[in-house]
C-alpha positions as CSV (number, residue, x, y, z in Angstrom):
1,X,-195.1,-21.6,-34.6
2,X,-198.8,-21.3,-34.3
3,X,-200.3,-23.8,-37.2
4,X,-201.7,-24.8,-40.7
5,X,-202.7,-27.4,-43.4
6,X,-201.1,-29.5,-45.5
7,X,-201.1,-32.2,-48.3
8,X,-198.3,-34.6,-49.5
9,X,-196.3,-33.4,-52.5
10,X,-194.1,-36.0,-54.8
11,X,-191.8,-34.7,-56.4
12,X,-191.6,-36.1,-60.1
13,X,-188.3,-38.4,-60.8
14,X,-186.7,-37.9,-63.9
15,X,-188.4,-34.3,-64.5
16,X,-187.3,-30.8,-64.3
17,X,-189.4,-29.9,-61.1
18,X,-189.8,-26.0,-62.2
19,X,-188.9,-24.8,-65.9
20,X,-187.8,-21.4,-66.9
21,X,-190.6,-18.3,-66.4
22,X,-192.8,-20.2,-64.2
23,X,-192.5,-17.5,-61.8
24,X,-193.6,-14.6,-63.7
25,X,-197.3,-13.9,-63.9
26,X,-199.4,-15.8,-60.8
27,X,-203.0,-14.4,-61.6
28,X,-204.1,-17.7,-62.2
29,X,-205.8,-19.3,-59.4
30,X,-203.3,-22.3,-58.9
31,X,-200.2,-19.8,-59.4
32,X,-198.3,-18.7,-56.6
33,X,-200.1,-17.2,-53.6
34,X,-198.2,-14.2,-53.3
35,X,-199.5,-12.5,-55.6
36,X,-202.1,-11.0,-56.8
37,X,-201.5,-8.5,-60.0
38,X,-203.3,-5.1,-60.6
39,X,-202.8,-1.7,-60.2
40,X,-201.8,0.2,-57.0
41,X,-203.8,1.3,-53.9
42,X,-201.8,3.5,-52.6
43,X,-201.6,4.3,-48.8
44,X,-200.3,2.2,-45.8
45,X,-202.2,-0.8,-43.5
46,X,-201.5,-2.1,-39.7
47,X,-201.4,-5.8,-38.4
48,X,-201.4,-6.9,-35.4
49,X,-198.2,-9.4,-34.1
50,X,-196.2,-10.5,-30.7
51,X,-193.3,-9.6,-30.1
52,X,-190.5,-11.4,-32.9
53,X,-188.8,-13.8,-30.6
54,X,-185.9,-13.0,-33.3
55,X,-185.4,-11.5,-37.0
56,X,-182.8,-13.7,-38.7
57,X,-184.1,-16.3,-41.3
58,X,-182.1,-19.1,-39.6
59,X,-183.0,-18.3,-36.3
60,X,-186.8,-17.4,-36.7
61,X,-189.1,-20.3,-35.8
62,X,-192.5,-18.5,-35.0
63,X,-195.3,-17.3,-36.8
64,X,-195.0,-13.5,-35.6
65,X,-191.2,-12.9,-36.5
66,X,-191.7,-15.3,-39.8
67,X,-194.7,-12.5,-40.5
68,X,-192.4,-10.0,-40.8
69,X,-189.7,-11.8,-42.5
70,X,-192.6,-12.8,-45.1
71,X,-192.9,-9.1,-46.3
72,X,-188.7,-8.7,-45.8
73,X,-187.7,-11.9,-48.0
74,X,-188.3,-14.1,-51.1
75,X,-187.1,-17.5,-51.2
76,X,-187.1,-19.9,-53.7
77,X,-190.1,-21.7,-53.3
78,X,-194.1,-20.5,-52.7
79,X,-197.2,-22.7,-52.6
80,X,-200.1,-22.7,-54.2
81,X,-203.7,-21.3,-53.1
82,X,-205.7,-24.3,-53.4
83,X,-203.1,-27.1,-53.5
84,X,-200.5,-26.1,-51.2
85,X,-198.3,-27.4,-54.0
86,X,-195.0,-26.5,-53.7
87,X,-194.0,-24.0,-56.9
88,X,-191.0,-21.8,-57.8
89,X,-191.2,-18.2,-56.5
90,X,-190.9,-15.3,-58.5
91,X,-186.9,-15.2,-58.0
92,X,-186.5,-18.9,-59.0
93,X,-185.5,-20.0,-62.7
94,X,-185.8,-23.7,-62.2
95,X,-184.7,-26.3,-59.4
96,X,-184.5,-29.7,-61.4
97,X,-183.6,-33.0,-59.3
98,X,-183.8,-36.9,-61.2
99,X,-183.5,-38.7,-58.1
100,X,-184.4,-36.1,-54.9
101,X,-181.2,-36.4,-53.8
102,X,-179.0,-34.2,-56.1
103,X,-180.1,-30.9,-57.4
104,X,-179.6,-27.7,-59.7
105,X,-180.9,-24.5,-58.3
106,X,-180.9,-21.5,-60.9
107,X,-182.2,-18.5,-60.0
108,X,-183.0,-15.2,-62.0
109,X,-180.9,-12.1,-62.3
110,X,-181.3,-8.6,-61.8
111,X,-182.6,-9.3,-58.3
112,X,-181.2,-7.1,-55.6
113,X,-181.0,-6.9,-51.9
114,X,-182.9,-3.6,-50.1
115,X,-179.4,-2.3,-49.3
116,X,-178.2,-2.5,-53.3
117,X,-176.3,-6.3,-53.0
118,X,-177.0,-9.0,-55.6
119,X,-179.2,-11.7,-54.7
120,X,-177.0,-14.7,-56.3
121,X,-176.3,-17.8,-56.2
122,X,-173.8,-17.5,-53.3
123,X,-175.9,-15.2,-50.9
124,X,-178.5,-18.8,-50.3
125,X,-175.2,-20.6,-49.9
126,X,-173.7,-18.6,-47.2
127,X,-176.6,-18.1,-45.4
128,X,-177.3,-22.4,-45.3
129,X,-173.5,-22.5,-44.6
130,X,-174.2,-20.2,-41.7
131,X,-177.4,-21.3,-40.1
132,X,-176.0,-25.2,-40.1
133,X,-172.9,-24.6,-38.5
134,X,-173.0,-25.6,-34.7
135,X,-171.5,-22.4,-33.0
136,X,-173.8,-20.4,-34.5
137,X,-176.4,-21.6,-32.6
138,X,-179.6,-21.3,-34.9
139,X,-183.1,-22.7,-33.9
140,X,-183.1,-23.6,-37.7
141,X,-180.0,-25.3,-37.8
142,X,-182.2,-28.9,-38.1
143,X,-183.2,-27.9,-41.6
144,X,-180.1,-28.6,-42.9
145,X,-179.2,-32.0,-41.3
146,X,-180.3,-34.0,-44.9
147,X,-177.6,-31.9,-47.1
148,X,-174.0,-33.6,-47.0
149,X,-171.7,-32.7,-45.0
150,X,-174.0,-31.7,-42.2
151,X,-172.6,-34.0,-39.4
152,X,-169.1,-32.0,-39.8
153,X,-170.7,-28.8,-38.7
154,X,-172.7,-30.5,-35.9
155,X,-170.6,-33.5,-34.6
156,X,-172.0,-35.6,-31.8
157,X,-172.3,-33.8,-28.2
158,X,-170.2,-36.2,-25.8
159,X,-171.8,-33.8,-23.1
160,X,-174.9,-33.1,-23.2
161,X,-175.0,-31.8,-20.1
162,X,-172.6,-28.7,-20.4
163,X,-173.1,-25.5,-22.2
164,X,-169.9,-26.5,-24.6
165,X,-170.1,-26.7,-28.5
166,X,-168.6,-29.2,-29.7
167,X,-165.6,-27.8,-32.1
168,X,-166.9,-28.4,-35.9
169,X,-164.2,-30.0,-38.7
170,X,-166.0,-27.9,-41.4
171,X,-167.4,-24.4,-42.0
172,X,-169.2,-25.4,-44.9
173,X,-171.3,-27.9,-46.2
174,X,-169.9,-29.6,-48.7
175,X,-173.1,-30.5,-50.4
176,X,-173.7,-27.1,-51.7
177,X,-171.5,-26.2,-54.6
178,X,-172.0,-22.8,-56.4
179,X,-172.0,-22.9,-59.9
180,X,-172.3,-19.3,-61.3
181,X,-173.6,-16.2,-60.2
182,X,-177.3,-17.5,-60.7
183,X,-176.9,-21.3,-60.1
184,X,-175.8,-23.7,-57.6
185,X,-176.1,-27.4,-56.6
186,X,-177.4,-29.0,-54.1
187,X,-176.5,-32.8,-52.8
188,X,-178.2,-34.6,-49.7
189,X,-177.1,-37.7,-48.3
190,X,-180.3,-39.6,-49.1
191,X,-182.8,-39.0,-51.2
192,X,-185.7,-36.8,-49.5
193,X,-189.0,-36.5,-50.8
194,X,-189.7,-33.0,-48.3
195,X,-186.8,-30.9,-49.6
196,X,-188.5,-29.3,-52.7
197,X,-191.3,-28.6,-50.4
198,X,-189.4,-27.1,-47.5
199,X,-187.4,-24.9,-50.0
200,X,-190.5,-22.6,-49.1
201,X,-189.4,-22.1,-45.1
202,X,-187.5,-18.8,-43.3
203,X,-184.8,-20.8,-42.5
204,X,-184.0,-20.9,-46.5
205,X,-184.2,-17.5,-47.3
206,X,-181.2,-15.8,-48.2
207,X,-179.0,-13.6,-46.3
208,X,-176.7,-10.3,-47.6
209,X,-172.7,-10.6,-46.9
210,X,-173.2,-7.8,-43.8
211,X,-176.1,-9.9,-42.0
212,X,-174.0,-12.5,-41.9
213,X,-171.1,-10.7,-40.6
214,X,-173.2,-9.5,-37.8
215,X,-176.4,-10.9,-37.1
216,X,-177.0,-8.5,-34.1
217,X,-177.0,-5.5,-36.2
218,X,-178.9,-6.7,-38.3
219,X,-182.1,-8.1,-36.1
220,X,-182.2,-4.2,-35.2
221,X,-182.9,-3.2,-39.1
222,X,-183.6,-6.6,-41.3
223,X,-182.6,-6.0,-44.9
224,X,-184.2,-8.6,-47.2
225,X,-184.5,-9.3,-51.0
226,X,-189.1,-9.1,-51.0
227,X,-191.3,-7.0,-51.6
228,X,-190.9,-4.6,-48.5
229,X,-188.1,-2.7,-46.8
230,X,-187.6,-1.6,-43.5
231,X,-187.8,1.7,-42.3
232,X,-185.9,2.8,-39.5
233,X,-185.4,0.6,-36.6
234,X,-187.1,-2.5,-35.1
235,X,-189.1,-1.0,-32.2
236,X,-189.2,-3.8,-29.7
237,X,-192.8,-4.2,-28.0
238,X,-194.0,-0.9,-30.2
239,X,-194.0,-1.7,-33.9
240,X,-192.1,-2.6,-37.2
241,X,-192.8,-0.5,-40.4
242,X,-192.2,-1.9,-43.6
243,X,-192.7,0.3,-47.0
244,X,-192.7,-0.8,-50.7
245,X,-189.3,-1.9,-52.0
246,X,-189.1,0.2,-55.5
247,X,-186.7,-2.1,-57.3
248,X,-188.4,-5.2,-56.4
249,X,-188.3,-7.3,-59.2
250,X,-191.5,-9.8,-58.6
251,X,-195.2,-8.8,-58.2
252,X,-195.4,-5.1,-56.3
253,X,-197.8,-4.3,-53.6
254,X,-200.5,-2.9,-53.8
255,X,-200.3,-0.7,-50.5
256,X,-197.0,1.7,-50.1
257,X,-196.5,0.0,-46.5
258,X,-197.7,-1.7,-43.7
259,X,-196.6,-1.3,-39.6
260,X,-196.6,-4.9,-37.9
261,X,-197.6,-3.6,-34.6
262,X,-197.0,-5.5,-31.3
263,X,-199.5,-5.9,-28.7
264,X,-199.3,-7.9,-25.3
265,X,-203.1,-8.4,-25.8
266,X,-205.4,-9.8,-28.6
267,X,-208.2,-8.2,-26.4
268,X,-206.4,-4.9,-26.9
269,X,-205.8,-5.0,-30.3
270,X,-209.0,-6.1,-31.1
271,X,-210.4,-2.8,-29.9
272,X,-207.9,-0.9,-31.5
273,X,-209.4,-3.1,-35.3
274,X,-212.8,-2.2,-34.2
275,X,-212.0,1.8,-33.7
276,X,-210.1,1.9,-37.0
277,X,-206.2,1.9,-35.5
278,X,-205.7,-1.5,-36.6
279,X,-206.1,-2.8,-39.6
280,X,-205.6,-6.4,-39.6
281,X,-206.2,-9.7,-37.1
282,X,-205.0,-13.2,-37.6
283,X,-206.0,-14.7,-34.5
284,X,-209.5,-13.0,-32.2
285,X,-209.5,-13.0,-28.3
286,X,-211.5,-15.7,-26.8
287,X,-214.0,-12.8,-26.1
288,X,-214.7,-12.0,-29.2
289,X,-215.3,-14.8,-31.2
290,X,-218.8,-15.0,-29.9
291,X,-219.9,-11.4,-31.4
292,X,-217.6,-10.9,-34.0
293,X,-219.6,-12.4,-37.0
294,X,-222.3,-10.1,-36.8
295,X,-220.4,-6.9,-35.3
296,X,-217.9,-7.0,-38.6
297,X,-219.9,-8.9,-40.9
298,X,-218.2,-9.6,-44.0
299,X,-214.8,-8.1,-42.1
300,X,-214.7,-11.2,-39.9
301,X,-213.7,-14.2,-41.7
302,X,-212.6,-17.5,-41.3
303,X,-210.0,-19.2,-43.5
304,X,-208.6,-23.1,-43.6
305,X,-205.7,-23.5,-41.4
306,X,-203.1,-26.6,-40.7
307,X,-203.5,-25.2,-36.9
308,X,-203.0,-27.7,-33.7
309,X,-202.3,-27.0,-30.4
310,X,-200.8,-29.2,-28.0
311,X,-199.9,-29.2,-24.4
312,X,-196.1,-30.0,-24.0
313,X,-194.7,-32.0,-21.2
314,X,-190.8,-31.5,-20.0
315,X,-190.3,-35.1,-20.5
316,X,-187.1,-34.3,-18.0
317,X,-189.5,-33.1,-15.5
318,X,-189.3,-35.7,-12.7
319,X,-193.2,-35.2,-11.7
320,X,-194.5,-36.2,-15.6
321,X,-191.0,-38.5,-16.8
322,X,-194.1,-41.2,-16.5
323,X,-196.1,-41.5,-19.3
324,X,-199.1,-42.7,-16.7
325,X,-199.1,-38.8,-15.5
326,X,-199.1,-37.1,-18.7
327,X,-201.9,-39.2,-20.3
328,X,-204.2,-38.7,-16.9
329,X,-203.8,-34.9,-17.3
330,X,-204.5,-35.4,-21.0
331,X,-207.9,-37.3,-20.0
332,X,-209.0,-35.1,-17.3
333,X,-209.2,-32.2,-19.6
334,X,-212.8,-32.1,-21.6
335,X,-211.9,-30.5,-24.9
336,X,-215.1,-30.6,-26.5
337,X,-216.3,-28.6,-23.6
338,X,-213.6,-25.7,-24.2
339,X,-213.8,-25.8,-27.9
340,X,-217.5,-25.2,-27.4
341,X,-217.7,-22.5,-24.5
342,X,-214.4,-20.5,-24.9
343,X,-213.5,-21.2,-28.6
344,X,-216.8,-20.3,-30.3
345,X,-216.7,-23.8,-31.7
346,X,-213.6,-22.6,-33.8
347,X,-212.3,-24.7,-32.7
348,X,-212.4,-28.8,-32.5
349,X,-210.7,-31.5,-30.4
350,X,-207.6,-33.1,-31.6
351,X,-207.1,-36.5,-31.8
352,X,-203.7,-37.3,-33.4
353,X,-200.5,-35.7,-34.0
354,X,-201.0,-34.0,-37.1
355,X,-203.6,-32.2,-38.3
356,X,-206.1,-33.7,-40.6
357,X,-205.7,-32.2,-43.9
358,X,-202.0,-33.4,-44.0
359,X,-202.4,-37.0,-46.2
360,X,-201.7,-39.1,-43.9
361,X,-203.9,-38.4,-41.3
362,X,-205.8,-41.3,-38.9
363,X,-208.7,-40.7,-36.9
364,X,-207.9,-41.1,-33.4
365,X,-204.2,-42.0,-33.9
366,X,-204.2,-40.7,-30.2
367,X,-206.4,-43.3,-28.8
368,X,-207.5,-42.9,-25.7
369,X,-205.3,-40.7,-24.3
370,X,-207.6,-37.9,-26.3
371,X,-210.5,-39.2,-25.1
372,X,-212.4,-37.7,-21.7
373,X,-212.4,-40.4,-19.3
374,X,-212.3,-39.0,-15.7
375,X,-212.4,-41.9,-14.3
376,X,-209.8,-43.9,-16.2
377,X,-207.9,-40.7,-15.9
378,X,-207.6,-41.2,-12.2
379,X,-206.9,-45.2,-12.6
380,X,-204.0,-44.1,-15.0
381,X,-202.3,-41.0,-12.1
382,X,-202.5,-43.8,-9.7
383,X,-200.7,-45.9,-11.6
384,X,-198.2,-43.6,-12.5
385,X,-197.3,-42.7,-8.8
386,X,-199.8,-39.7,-8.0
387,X,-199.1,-35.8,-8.6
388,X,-200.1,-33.3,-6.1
389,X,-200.0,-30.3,-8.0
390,X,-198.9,-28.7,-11.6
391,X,-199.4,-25.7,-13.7
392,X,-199.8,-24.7,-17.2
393,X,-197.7,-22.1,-18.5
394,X,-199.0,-19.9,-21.8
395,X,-197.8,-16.8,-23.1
396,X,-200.6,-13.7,-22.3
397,X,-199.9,-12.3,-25.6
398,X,-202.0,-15.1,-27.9
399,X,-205.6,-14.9,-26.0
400,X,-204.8,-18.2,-24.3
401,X,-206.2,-17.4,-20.1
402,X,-209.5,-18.7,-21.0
403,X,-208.8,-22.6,-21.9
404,X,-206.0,-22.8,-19.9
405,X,-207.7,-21.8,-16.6
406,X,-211.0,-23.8,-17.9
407,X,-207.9,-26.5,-18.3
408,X,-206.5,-26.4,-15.0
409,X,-210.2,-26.3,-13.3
410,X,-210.9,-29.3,-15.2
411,X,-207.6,-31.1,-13.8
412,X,-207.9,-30.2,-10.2
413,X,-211.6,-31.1,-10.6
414,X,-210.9,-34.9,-12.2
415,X,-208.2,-35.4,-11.0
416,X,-207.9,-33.7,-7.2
417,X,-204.7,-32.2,-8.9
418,X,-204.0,-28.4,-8.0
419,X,-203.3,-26.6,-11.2
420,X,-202.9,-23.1,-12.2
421,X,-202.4,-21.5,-14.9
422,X,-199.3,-19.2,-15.4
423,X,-199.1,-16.6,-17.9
424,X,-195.9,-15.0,-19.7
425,X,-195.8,-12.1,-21.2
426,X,-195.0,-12.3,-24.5
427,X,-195.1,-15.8,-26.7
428,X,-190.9,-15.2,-27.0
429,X,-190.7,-14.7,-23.2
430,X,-192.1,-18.1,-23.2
431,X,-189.9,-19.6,-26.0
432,X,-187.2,-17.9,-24.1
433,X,-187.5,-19.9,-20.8
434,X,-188.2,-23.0,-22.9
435,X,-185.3,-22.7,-24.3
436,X,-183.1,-22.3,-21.1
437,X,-185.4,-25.1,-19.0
438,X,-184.4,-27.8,-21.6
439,X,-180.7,-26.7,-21.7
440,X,-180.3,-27.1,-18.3
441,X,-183.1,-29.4,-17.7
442,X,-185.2,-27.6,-14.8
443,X,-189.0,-28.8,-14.4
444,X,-191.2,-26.5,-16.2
445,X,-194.8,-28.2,-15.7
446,X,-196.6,-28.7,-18.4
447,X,-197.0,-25.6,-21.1
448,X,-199.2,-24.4,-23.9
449,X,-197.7,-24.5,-27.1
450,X,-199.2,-24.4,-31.3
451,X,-198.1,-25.2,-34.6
452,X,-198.3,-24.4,-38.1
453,X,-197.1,-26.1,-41.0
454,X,-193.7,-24.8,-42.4
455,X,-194.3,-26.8,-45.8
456,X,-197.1,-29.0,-46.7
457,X,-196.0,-32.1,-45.2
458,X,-196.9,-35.2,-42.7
459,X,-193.1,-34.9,-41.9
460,X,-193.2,-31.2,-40.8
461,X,-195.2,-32.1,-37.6
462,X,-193.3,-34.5,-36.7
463,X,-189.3,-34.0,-37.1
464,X,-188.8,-30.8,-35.9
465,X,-191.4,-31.2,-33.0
466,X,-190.1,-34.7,-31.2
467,X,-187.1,-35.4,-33.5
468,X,-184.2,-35.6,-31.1
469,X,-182.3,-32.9,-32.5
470,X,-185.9,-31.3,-33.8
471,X,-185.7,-27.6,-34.2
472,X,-189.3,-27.1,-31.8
473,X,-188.5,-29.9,-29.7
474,X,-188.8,-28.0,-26.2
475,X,-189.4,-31.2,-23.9
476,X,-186.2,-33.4,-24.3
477,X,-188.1,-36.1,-25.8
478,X,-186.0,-38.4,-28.0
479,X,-186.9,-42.0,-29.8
480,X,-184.0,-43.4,-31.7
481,X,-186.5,-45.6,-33.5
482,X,-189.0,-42.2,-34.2
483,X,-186.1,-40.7,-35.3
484,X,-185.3,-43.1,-37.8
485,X,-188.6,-44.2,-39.4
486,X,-188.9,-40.1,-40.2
487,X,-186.1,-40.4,-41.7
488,X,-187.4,-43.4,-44.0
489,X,-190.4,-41.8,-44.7
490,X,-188.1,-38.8,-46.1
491,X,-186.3,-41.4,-48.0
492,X,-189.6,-43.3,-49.5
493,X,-190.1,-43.1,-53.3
494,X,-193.4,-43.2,-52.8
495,X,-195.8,-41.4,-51.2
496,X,-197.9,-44.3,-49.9
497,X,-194.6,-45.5,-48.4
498,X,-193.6,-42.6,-46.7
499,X,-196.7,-41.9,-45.0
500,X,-196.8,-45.5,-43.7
501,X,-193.3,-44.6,-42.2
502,X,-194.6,-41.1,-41.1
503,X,-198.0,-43.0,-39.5
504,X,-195.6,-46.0,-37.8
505,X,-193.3,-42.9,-36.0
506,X,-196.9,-41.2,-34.9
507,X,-198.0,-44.5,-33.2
508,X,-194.7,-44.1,-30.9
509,X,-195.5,-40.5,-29.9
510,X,-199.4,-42.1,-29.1
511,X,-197.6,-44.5,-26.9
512,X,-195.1,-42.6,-25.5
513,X,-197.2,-39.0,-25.6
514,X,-194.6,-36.6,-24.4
515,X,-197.0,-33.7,-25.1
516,X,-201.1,-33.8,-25.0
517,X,-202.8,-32.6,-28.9
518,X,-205.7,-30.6,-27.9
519,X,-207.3,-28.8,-31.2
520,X,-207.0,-28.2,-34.4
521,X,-208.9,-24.8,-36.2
522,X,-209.2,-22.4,-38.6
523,X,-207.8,-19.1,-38.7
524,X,-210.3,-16.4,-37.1
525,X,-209.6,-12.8,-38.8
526,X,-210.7,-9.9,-38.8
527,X,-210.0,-6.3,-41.1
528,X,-210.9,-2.5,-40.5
529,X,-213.2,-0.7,-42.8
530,X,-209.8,1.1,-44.1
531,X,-208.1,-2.2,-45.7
532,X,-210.0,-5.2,-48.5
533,X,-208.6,-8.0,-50.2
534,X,-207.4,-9.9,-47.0
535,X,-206.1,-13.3,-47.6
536,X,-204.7,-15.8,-44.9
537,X,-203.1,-18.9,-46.6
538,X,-202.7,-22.3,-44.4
539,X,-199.5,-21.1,-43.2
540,X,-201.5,-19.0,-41.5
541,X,-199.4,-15.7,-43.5
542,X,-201.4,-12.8,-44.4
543,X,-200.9,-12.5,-48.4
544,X,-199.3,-8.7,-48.0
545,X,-199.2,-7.6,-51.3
546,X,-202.5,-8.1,-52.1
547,X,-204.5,-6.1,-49.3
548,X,-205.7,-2.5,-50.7
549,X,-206.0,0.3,-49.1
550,X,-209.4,1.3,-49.0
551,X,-209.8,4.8,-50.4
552,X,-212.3,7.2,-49.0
């Protein structure tokens, strides 16, 4: 995903985390950031996305595709404006837990699917049941691995190397239990201080009885339980048009609908924003960040965002399996110097693994690794056995060219390294040949890859980017000791314990560094003179039922 903010969230013991009708009205500022009340606006608004890499809560792991699925779905859990706090959606009744392993879930009723179908208590249990079992193959699938019986969907690969899923010995999980029509319960197999907090991500959303039956069919026409509704078909690399859903139960829109349009181009859709056919920009071109302030004036805004961008290396990659390698390209490559001339100073240089408004977060956890040194970056290639050339691979569709030719200049300059920079496409082009590189473990090089928070927590940039089963874990890197002191930090009854356990795993990826952090930002945006009310929360989603249409 691209990236975000975060702050740690305990979850009381002994307390009823969420109590009946604390989803209902969220005017107040520290109430649910979806949703602003008031009358309508009327009329429909544009923003701009990539392509959706896919359109199935399990399976969608980007920011683009979980854009969409934001309008489509409502799960159980939102987070607050200010806070980030963690807080029961509009469709939750209460989710009480005493010791954060074993929970109740209750959810409200009268809440339907777009196609007419209940949302209940079994719809969010099917759908976990599907995207944890193995042979259904979902990116997801990791988010599930803390609710019992996990290990009998996914038992242990004795191949790695082949294409075979191992036969499960379950279909189910046989931690969730359903209840009633409106409640279930929930039991993991250690206590875990994220859960309540990740209740918030796609891959928890839940699913009808026909999306599950055929997920193909369904990518082509998403039917949710949010706010909006599909109309017509997905139109790959065109657009996706959404329209209000009438018998939404929570907070309506504002607008009648919105069209998620797909460019190849930030440059290009920034034109279109500035001559009115676009309404809405999460993310400027490089080229525009200079102007942009004074051209749009109160239409460009910045907003706080949990963003960090990294450079990934295929630890599987014979040429950078030494950790010499990667840490020279990491110190031939001046960030402050890119942040300043390409990003605007939007931009500033990372030094750790997580971004800083997570608690948690050290200065300069990367140590010197981060740090320009062009000299001790050619002491430390030497020593890791030379590399005559390399390239970076970006996708063309997220306004990355700039910093990643500026990169590769950089490296070939420090370094006497040939390096070019190698665009794809489309950002699910790129995930797509990620995904087949690591399966069958062909060098890549080196490629440019972000993050944003999924739920406000020190854990969420760590697990599923270098856990060894990690759902965003495209470079093959696994640490049986990383592995485990996440998983005690989950565990932790405190907070000040978990983040020592989350800070010990971070000082293994500084020594072992199988990708390169580069920045951390904000979230550059821009609106058209036809939309107001434009909100971008640290999940870097636009808060779509608030934006108005602006009448003329």
């Amino acid at each position: 995903m691209r990236m975000r903010r975060a702050v740690w969230i305990s979850i009381p013991m002994s307390v009823a985390l969420l109590v009946a009708g604390c989803g209902g009205d969220n005017s107040d500022d520290e109430g649910s950031n979806a949703k602003s009340s008031g009358g309508d606006s009327g009329g429909t608004y544009s923003i701009e996305i990539s392509n959706p890499q896919f359109l199935v809560p399990t399976n969608t792991n980007e920011t683009s595709g979980s854009e969409v699925l934001d309008a489509l779905f409502t799960g159980l859990v939102t987070y607050a404006p200010k806070t980030n706090e963690p807080q029961p959606s509009e469709l939750a009744e209460s989710i009480e837990t005493t010791d954060q392993q074993n929970y109740t879930i209750k959810i409200k009723e009268g809440w339907k699917f777009h196609n007419g179908e209940p949302v209940t208590a079994q719809s969010f249990v099917d759908s976990w049941n599907y995207g944890a079992l193995n042979k259904n193959g979902q990116n997801n699938n990791y988010f599930f691995g803390g609710i019992e019986g996990y290990a009998d969907l996914n038992p242990e690969d004795p191949d790695t190397e082949d294409d075979v899923v191992p036969p499960a010995t379950a279909e189910t999980l046989s931690g969730l239990k359903v209840v009633s029509d409106t409640e279930f319960t929930v039991t993991l197999t250690a206590p875990d201080n994220t859960f309540y907090a990740a209740l918030g991500y796609t891959a928890f959303y839940p699913m009808t009885k026909d999306a599950l039956a055929d997920t193909a069919a369904f990518e082509k026409a998403p039917v949710g339980n949010g706010p909006f509704q599909m109309v017509g078909n997905v139109e790959p690399n065109k657009q996706i048009v959404v329209k209000k859903f009438a018998d939404y139960k929570g907070t309506k829109p504002k607008a009648d609908g919105v069209t998620f349009k797909i460019y190849q181009s930030l440059d290009t859709a920034y034109n279109d924003l500035r001559a009115g056919n676009l309404d809405i920009m999460d993310a400027l071109p490089p080229s525009a960040l200079a102007n942009a302030p004074t051209e749009l004036g109160d239409r460009y805004k910045e907003f706080p965002s949990s963003y960090y961008q990294f450079l990934g290396f295929p630890t599987f990659d014979p040429r950078f399996e030494k950790v010499e390698v990667r840490k020279a390209v990491s110190m031939a490559i001046d960030r402050a110097a890119i942040a300043k001339t390409v990003f605007q100073n939007t931009r500033v240089p990372a030094d750790g693994f997580v971004n800083p408004v997570v608690a948690g977060y050290r200065e300069g956890t990367c140590g010197e690794a981060c740090t320009y040194d062009p000299a001790k970056a050619k002491e430390m290639l030497a020593a890791g056995g030379g590399l005559d050339s390399m390239s970076i691979t970006y996708n063309a569709d997220g306004g990355h060219k700039e910093w990643t030719e500026a990169a590769c200049n950089q490296i070939n300059q420090n370094l006497g390294v040939k390096c070019k920079a190698i665009p794809k496409s489309a950002f699910d082009v790129l995930l797509d040949d990620l995904d087949k590189a690591k399966k069958k473990k062909q060098g890549f090089g080196p490629f440019r890859l972000g993050w944003i928070m999924d739920y406000p927590s020190m854990q969420n940039y760590l697990g599923p980017l270098y856990g060894s089963t990690g759902s965003s874990n495209y470079y093959g890197y696994a640490n049986k000791s990383f592995d485990a002191l996440v998983a005690e930090g989950q565990a932790a009854a405190t907070p000040e314990e978990a983040i020592q356990k989350w800070q010990q795993a971070e000082d293994i990826l500084a020594e072992e560094f199988p990708v390169a952090p580069l920045w951390f930002g904000v979230t550059n945006s821009a609106r058209s003179e036809n939309v107001d009310n434009l909100t971008i929360d640290p999940f870097d989603r636009i808060d779509k039922v608030a934006v108005t249409v602006v009448k003329k």
